[in-house]
Backbone bond lengths (Angstrom), bond angles and torsions (degrees), N, CA, C in turn:
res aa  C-N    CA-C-N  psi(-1)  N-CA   C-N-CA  omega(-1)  CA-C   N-CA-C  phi
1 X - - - 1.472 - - 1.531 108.37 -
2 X 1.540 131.06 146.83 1.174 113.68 -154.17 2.099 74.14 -145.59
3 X 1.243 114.01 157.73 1.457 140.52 171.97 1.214 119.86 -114.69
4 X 0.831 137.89 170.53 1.473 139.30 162.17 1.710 99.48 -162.73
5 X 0.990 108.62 142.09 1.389 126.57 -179.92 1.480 117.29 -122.60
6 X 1.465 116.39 122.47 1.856 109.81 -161.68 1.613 84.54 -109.34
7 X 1.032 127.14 146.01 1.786 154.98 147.43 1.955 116.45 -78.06
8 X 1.019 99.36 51.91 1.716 101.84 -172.77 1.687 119.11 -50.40
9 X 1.955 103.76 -22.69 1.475 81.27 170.64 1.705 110.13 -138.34
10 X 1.438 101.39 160.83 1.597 124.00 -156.65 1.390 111.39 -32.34
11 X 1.222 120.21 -169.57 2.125 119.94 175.26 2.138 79.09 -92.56
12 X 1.428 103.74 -24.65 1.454 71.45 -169.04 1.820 128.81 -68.43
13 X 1.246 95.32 -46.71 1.305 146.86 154.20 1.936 92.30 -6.03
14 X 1.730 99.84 -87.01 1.489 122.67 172.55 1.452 120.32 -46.52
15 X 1.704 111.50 -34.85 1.584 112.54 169.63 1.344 111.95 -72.13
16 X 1.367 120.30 -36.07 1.443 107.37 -176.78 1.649 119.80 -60.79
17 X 1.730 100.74 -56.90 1.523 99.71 159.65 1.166 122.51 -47.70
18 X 1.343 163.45 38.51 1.286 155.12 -151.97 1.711 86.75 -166.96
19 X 1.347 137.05 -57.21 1.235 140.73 176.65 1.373 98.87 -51.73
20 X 1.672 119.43 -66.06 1.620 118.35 -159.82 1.296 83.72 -62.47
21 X 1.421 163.50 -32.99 1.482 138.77 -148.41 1.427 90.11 -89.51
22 X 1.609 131.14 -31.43 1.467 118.31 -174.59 1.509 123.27 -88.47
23 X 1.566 107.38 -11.81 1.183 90.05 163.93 1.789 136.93 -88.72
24 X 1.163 107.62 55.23 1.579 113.66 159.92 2.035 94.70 -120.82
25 X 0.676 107.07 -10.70 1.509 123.46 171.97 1.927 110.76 -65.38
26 X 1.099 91.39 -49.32 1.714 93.43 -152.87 1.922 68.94 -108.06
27 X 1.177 162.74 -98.65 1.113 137.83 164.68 1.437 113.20 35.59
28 X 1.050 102.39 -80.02 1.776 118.69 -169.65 1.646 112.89 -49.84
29 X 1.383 103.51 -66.76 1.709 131.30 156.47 1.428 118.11 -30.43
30 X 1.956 115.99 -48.99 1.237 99.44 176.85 1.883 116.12 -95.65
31 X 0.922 115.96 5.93 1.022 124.14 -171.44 1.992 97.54 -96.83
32 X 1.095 115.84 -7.84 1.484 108.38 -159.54 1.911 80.15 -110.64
33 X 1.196 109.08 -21.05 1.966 107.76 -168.90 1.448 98.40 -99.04
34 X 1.608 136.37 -0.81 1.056 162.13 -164.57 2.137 95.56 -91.56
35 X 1.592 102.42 -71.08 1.299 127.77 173.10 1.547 99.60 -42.30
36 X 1.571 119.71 -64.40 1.494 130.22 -152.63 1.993 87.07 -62.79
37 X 1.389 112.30 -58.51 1.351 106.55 -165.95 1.977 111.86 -67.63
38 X 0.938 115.24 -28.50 1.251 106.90 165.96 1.682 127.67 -65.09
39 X 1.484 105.54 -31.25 1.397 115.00 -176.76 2.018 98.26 -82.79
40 X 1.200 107.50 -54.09 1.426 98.51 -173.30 1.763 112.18 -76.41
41 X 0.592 145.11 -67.43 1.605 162.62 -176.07 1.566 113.10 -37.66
42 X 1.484 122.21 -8.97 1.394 131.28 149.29 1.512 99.64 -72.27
43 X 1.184 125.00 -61.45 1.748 136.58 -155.68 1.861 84.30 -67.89
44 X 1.330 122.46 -69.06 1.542 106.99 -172.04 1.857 110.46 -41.30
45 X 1.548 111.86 -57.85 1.717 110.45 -165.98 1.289 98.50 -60.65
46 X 1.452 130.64 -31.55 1.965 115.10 -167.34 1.528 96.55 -76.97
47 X 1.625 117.35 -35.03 1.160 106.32 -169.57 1.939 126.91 -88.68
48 X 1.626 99.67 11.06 1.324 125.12 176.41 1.514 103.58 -94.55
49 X 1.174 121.66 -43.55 1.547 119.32 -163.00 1.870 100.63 -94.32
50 X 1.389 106.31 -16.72 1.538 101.83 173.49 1.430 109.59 -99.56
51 X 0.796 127.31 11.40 1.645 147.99 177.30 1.616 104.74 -105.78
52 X 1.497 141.75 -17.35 1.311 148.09 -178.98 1.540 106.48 -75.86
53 X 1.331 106.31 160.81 1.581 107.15 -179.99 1.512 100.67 -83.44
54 X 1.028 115.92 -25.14 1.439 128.14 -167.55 1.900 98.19 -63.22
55 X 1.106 103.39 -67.72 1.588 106.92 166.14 1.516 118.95 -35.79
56 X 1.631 112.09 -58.39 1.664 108.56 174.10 1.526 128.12 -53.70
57 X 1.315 97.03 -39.26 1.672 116.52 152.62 1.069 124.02 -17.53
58 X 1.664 101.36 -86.24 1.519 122.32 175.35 2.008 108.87 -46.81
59 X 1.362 102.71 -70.12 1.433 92.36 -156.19 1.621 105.73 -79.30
60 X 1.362 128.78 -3.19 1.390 120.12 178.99 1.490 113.92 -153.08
61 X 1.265 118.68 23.34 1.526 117.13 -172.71 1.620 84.91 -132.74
62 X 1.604 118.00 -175.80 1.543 154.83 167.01 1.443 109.63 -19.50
63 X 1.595 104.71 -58.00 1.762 115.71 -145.87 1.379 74.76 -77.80
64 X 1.471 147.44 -36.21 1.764 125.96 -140.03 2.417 82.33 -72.28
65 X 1.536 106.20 -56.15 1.496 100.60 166.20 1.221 131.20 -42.74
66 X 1.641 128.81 -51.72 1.259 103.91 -172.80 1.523 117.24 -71.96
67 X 1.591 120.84 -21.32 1.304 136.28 167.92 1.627 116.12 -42.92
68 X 2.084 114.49 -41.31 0.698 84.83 -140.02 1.734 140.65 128.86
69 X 1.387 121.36 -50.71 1.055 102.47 -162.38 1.444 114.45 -121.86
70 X 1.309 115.48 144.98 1.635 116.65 -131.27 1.424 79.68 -102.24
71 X 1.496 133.35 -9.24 1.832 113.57 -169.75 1.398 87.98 -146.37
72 X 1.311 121.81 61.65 1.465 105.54 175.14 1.718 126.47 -92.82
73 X 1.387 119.46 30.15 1.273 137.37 -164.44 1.854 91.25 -111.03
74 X 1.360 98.96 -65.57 1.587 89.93 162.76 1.412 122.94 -69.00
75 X 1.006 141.86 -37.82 1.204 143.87 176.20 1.857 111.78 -38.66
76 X 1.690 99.78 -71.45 1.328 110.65 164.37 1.557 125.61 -50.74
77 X 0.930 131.07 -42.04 1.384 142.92 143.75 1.554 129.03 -23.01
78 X 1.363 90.81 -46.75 1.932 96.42 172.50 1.386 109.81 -93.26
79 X 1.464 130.68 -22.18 1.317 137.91 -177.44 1.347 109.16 -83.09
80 X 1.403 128.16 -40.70 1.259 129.46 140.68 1.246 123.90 -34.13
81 X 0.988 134.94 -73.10 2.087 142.31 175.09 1.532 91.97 -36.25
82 X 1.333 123.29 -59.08 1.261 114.94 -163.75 1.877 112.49 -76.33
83 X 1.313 98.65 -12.17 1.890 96.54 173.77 1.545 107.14 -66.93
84 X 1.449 94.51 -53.36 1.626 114.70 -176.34 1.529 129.22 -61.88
85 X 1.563 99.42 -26.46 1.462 121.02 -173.71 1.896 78.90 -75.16
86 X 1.027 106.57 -60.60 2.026 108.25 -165.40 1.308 97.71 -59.67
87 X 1.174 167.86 -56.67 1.523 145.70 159.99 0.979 117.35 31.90
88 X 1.676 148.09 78.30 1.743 143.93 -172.67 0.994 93.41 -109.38
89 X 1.354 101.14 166.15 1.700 118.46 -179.99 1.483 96.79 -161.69
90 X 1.535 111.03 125.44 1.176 130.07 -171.29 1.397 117.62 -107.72
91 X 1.149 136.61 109.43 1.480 140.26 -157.56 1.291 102.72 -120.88
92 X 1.523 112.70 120.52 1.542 117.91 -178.36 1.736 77.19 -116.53
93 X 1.361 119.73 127.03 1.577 138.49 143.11 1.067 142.82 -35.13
94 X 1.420 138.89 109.79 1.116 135.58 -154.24 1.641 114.90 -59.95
95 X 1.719 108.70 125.71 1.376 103.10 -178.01 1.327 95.86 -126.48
96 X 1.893 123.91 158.64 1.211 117.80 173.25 1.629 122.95 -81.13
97 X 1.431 133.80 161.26 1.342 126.12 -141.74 1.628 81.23 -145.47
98 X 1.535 126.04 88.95 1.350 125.13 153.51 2.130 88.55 91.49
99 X 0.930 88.54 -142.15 1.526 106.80 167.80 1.374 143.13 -101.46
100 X 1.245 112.08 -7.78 1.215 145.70 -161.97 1.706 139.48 -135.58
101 X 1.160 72.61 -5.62 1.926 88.58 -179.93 1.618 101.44 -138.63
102 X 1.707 106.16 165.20 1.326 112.95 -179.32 1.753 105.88 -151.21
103 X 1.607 108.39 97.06 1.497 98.86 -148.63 1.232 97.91 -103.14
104 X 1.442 122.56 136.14 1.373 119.45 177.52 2.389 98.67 -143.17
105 X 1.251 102.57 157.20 1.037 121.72 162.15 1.265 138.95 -150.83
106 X 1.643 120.02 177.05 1.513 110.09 150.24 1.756 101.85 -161.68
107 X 1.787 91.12 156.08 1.449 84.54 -169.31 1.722 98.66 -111.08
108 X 1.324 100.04 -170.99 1.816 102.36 175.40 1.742 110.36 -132.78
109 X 0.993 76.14 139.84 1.841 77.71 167.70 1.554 108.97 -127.52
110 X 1.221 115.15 133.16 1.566 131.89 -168.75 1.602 118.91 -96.53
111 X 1.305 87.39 -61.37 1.922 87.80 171.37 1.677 104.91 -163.29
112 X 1.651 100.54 140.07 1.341 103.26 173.15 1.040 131.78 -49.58
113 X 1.690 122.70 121.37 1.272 141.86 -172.57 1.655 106.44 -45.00
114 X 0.851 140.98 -34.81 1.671 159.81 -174.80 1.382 114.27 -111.28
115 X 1.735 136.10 -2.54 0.954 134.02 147.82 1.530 106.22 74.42
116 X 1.601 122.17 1.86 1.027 119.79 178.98 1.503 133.96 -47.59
117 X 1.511 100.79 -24.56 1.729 121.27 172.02 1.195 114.08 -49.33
118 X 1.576 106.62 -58.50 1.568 110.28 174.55 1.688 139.18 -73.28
119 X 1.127 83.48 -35.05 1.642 104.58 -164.20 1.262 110.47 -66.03
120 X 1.125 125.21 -43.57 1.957 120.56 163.93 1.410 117.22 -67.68
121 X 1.325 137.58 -5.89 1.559 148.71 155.74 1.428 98.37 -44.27
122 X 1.030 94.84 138.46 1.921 107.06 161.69 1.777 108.58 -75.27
123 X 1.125 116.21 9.99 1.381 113.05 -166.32 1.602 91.37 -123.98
124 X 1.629 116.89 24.71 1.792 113.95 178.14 1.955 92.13 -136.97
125 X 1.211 98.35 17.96 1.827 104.21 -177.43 1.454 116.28 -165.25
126 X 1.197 101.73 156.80 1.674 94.02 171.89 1.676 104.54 -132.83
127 X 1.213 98.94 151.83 1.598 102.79 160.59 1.449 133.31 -138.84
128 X 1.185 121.13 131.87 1.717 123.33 -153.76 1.617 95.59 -88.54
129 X 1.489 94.86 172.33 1.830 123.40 172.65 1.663 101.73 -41.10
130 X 1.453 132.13 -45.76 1.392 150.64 -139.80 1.677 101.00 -105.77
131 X 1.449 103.28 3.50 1.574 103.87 -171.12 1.705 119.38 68.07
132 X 1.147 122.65 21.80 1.165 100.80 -169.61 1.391 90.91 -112.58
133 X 1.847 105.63 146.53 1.239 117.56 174.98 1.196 112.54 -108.56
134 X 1.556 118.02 165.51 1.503 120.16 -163.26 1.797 103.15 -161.75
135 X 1.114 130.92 73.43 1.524 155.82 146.67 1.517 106.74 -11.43
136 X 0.812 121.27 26.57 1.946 125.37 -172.81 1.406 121.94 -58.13
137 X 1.779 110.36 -14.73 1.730 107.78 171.43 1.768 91.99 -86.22
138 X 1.375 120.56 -40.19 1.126 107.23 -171.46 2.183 129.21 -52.86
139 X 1.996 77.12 -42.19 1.894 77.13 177.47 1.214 89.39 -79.31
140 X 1.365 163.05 -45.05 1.463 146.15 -154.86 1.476 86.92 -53.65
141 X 1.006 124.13 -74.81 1.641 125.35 -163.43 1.575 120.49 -82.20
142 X 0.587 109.97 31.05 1.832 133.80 -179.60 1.137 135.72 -125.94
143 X 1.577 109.34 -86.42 1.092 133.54 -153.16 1.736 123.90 -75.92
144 X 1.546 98.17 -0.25 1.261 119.12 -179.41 1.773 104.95 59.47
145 X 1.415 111.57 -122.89 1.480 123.21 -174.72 1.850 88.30 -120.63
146 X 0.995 140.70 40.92 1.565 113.26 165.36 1.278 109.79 -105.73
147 X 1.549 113.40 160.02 1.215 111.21 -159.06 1.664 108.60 -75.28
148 X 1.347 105.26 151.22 1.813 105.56 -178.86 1.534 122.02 -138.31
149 X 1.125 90.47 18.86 1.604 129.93 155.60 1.325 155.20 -159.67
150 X 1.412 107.67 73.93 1.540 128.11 178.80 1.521 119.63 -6.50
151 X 1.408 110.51 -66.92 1.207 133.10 -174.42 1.314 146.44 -58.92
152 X 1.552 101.76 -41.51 1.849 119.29 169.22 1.304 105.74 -142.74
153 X 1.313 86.10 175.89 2.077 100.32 -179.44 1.134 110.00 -121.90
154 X 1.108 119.89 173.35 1.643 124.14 170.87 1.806 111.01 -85.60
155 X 1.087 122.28 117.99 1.011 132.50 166.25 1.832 110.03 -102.14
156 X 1.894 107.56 132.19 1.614 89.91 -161.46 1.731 71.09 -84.68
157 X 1.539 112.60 -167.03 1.317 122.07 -178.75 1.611 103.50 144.24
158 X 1.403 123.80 158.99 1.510 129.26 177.57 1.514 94.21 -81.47
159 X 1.613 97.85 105.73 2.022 114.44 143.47 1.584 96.29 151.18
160 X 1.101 90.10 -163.21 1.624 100.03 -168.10 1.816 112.47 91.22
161 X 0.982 112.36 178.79 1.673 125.42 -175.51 1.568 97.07 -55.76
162 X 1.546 130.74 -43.79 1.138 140.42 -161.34 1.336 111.31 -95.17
163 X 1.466 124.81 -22.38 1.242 121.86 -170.52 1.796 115.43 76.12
164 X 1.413 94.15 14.66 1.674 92.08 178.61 1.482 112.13 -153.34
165 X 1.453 117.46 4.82 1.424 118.37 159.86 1.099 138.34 -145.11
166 X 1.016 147.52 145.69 1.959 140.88 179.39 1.428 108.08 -107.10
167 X 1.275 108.86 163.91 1.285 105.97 -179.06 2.162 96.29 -122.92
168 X 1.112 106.03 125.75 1.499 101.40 -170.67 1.466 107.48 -142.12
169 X 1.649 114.37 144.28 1.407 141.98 174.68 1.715 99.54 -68.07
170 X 1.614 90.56 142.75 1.365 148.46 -5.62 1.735 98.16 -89.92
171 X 1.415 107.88 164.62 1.869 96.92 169.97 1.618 94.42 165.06
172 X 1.622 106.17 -163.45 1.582 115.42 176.81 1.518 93.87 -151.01
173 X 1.300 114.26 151.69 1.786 123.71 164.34 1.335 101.85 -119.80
174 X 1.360 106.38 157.11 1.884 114.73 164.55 1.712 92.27 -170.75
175 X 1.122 101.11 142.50 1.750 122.19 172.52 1.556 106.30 -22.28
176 X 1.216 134.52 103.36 1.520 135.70 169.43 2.074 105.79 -35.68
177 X 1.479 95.18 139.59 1.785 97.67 -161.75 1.588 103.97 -50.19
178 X 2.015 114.54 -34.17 1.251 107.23 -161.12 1.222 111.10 -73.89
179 X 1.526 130.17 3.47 1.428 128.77 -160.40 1.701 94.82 -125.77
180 X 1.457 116.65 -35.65 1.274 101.44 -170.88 1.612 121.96 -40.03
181 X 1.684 104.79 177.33 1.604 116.60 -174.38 1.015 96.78 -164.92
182 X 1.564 104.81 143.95 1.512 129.15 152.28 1.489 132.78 -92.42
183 X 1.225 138.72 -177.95 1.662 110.77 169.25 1.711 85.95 -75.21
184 X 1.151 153.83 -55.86 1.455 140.56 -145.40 1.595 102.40 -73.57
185 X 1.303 116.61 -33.51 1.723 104.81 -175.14 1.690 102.62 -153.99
186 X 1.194 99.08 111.34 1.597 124.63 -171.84 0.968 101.80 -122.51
187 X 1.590 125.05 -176.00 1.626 134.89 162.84 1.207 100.65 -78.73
188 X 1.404 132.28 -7.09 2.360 96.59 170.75 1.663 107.48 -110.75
189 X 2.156 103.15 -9.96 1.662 88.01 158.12 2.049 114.87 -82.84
190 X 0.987 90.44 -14.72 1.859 95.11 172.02 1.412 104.40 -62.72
191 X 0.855 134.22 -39.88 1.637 149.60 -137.12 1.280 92.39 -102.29
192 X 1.782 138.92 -44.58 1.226 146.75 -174.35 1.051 88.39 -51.84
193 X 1.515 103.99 -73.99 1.566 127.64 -128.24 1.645 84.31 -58.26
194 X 1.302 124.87 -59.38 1.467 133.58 -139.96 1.882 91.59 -69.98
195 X 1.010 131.14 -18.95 1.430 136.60 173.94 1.203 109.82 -95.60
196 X 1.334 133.92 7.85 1.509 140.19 139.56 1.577 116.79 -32.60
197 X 1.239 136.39 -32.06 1.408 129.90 -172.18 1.606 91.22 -91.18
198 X 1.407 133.54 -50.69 1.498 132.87 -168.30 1.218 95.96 -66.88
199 X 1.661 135.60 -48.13 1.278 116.95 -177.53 1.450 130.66 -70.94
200 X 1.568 105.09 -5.29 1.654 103.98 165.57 1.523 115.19 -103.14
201 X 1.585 114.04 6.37 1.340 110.77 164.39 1.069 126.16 -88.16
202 X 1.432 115.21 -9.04 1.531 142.73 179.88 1.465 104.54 -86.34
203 X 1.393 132.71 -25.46 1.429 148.59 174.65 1.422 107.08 -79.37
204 X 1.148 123.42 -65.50 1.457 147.19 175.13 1.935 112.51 -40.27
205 X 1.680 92.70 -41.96 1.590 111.21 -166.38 2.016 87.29 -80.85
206 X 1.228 104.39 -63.25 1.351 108.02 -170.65 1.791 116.59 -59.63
207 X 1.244 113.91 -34.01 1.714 112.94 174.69 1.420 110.58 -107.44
208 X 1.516 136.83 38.49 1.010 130.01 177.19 1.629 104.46 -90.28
């Protein structure tokens, strides 16, 4: 008794079916490395930007005085939650690409390019008994080194909002060089960048 068995359609034909059967496969996979980067990748950025000198600054060094700001441990603290809270992750689904490919992604977004999230918070300014307001996440991340006060200087000394500086005639202030920022390179794009090696070990860990 003899068989013969016919193959009616192409290798291409057979590769494509073989892709559509895997993608609930790779589906599954990116959706589970999707989870891993949302859960870890808050904990790397809070723990990059509280790891900056710029941060030690603020809550226990000079800049939290010449700034100004009498609670900046909480302050930083809630502006943080809200970097981390914004963490997206955009998942386009694996679709097949011709016969031969099966393209899927997702991207991330870290923190608004314009900082608009934060910066209208009462926790990106302060304002005293005397009405005066003072925008201090904005020049940290802005204003580079130009001067943003004509008039007085920082003198350190016991008083002020902080209990550790005055501001006194005649003189000029502007953001100390090691702290200044631009919108392109500030302390929370420093802070990214420098968590660049943890965030590709987190890539590396998840698609190995």
């Amino acid at each position: 008794m003899k068989f013969e068995i016919e193959i009616k359609e192409n290798e291409r034909q057979i590769s494509k079916k073989i892709l559509k059967a895997l993608i609930p496969e790779v589906d599954k996979f990116m959706k589970k490395a999707v989870s891993e980067v949302k859960k870890d990748l808050p904990i790397i950025l809070r723990n990059a930007i509280m790891s900056s000198e710029t941060y030690y600054a603020l809550v226990g060094g000079k800049l939290r005085f010449e700034l100004g700001i009498p609670d900046s441990i909480s302050k930083l603290d809630a502006l943080i939650s809200i970097w981390t809270n914004d963490v997206n992750v955009t998942y386009v689904k694996p679709t097949l690409i011709g016969s031969d490919k099966i393209f899927a992604f997702f991207s991330v977004g870290l923190v608004q390019s314009d900082y608009s999230d934060v910066l209208g918070t009462n926790y990106a300014q302060v304002y005293d008994k005397k009405g005066y307001y003072l925008p201090w996440l904005q020049w940290l991340l802005f204003e580079g080194t130009k001067p943003l006060i004509s008039t007085h200087k920082v003198v350190f000394t016991r008083g002020g909002r902080t209990g550790g500086a005055i501001m006194r005639k005649p003189g000029s202030w502007s953001i100390p060089i090691a702290y200044a920022g631009t919108a392109t390179d500030n302390w929370i794009t420093r802070a990214i960048d420098d968590s660049s090696p943890q965030i590709e070990d987190l890539l590396k860990r998840i698609f190995k």
